[in-house]
C-alpha positions as CSV (number, residue, x, y, z in Angstrom):
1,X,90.4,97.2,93.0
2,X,86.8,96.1,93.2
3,X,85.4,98.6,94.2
4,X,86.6,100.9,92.1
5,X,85.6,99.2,89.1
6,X,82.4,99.0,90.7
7,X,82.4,102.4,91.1
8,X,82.8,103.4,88.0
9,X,80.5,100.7,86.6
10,X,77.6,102.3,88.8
11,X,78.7,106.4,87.6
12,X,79.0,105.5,83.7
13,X,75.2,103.8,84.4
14,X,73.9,106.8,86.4
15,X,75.5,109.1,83.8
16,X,73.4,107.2,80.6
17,X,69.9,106.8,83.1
18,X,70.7,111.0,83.4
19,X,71.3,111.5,79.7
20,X,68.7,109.4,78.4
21,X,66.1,110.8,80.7
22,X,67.1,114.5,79.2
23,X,67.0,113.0,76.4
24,X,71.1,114.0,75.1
25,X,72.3,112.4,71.8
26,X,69.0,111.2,70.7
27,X,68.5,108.6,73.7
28,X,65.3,108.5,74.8
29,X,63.7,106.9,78.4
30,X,61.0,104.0,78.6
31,X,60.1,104.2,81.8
32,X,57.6,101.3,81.3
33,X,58.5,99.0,84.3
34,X,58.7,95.0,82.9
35,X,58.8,93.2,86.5
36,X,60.0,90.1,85.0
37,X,63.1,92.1,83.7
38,X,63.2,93.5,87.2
39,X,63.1,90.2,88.5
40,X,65.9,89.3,85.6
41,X,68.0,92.4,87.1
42,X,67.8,90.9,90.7
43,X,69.0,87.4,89.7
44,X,71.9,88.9,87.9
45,X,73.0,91.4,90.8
46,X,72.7,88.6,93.3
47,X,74.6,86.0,91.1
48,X,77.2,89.0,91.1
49,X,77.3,89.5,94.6
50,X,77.9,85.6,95.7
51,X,81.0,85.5,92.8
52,X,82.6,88.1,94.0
53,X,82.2,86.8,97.2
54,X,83.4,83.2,96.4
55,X,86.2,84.5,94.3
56,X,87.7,87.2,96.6
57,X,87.7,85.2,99.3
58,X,89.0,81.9,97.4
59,X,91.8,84.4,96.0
60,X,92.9,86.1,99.2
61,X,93.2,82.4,100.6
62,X,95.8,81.1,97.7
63,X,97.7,84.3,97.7
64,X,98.1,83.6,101.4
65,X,99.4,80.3,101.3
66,X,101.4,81.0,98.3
67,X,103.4,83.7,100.6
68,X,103.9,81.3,103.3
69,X,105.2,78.6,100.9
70,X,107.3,81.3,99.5
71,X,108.2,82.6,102.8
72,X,109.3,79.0,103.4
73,X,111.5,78.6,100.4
74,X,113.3,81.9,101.0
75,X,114.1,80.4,104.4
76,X,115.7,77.3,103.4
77,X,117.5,79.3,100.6
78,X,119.1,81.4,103.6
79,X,119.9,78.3,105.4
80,X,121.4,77.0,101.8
81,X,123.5,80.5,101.6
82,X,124.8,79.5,105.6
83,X,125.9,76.6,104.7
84,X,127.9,77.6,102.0
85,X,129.5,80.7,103.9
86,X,130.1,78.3,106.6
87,X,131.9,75.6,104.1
88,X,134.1,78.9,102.2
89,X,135.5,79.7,105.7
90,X,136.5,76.0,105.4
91,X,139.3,76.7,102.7
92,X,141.3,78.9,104.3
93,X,142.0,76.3,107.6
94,X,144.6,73.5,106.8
95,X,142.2,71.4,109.5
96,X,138.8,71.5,110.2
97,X,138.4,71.8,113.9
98,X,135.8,69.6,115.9
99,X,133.7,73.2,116.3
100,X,133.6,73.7,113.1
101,X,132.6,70.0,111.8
102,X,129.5,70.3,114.6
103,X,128.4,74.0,112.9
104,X,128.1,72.6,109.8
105,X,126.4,69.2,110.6
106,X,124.5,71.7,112.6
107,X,123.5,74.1,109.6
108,X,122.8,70.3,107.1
109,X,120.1,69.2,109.6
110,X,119.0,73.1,110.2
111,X,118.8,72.7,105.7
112,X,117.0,69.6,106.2
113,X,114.4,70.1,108.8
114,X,113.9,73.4,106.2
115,X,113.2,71.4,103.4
116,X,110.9,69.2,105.3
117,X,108.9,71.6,107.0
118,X,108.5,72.8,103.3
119,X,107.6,69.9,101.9
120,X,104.6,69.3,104.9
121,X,103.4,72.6,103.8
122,X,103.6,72.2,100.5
123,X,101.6,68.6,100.9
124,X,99.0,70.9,103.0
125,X,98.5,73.9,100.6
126,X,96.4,74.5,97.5
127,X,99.9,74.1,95.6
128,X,100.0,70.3,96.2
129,X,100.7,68.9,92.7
130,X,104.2,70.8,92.9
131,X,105.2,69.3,95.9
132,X,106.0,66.3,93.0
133,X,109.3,68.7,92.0
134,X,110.4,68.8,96.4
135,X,111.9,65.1,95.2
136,X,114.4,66.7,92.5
137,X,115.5,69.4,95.5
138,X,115.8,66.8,98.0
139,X,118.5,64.7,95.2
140,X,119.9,68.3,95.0
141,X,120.3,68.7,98.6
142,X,121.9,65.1,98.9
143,X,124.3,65.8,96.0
144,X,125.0,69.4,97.8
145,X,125.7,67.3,101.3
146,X,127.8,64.7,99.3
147,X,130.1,67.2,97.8
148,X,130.7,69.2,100.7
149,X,131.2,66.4,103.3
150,X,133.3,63.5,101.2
151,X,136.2,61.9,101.2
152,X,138.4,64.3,103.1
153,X,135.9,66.6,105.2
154,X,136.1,65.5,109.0
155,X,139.7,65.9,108.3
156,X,139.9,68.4,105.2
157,X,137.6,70.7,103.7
158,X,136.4,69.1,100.2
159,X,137.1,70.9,96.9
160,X,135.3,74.1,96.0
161,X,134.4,73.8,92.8
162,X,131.9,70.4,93.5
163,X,130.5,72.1,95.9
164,X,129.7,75.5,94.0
165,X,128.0,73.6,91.7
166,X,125.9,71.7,93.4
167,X,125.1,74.5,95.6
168,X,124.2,76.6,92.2
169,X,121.6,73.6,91.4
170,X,120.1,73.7,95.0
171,X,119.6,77.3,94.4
172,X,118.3,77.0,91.6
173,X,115.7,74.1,92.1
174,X,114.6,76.1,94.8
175,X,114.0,79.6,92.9
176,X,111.9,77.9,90.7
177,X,109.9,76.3,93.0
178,X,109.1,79.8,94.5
179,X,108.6,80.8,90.6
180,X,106.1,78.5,90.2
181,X,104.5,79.0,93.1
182,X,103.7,82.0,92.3
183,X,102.0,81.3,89.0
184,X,100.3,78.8,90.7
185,X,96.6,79.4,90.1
C-alpha cells in the first residue's frame, strides 16, 4: 500500500514540475536553485525514509504476534468446544465409563496447558498489559471444570444447564480476548 501511495505522490509531483515548466494554468517555473532548500529537501526525504522504515517494520512485527496470540486463542476455544462435545455425549449414558472419565480429564489438562501456553505468550508479546484479563478466563475455566466435574461426575454426568453456561462465559472471555487483541495497537 506504500508504494502505491508513493507512487502516486511522485506522478501528481512530476505532473505539476511538467505543467509549471509549460507554464499551464498560469504556473510558472523558478528554476533558481536555493541549496539550503535542497539541503531542506534531503533532510525531509531521509527523515521519510527511516519512518517508514521504523514503522513498517514495527507494524509487520505486532500484526505477527497478534496472529499467533490469536492463533492461540482459537486453539484453546477448539479444545473448550472438545470438551463440551465430549461432556454432551455424557448425557445420554446412565454411567460414565472409566474411558470416558480419562478422555475428559484428558481434554481439562489438554484446556489447561492451552490456556497456559497462552498466557506465557501473552506475558512475551507486545500485548502484555492484557494478559491482566487471562486471570478472569482462568476463574472461567475453573467454574467451567467445577460444573462439569461435581458432585456426581466420576459416577454421573453433572447437569447440562451449569455447564452450558459456564461454557458460554469461557467462550466468551476468550472471544474478547482475541477482540482485543486485535485492536491492540
Amino acid at each position: 500500500m506504500i508504494p502505491l501511495i508513493a507512487l502516486v505522490i511522485l506522478l501528481l509531483s512530476s505532473g505539476l514540475i511538467v505543467a509549471a515548466h509549460y507554464c499551464l494554468w498560469g504556473m510558472s517555473l523558478n528554476l533558481e536553485i536555493k541549496p539550503l532548500e535542497v539541503l531542506n529537501l534531503a533532510v525531509t526525504i531521509g527523515i521519510f525514509g527511516l519512518l517508514q522504515f521504523f514503522l513498517a517494520n514495527k507494524m509487520t512485527d505486532l500484526r505477527s504476534e497478534k496472529d499467533l496470540l490469536i492463533g492461540n486463542i482459537n486453539d484453546v476455544i477448539a479444545t473448550l468446544k472438545a470438551c463440551r462435545d465430549a461432556l454432551f455425549v455424557l448425557h445420554g449414558l446412565g454411567k460414565i465409563t472409566p474411558k470416558h472419565t480419562h478422555h475428559i480429564l484428558q481434554l481439562f489438562r489438554r484446556l489447561s496447558n492451552g490456556i497456559t501456553h497462552m498466557e506465557d505468550a501473552l506475558n512475551m508479546s507486545q500485548c502484555q498489559k492484557l494478559s491482566e484479563r487471562v486471570k478472569e478466563i482462568w476463574h472461567a475455566c475453573d467454574h467451567f471444570k467445577y460444573a462439569a466435574t461435581c458432585a456426581p461426575f466420576p459416577v454421573k454426568p453433572t447437569s447440562p444447564t451449569e455447564q452450558d453456561r459456564a461454557f458460554r462465559e469461557l467462550s466468551s472471555k476468550l472471544q474478547s480476548l482475541a477482540f482485543d487483541i486485535n485492536k491492540y495497537h
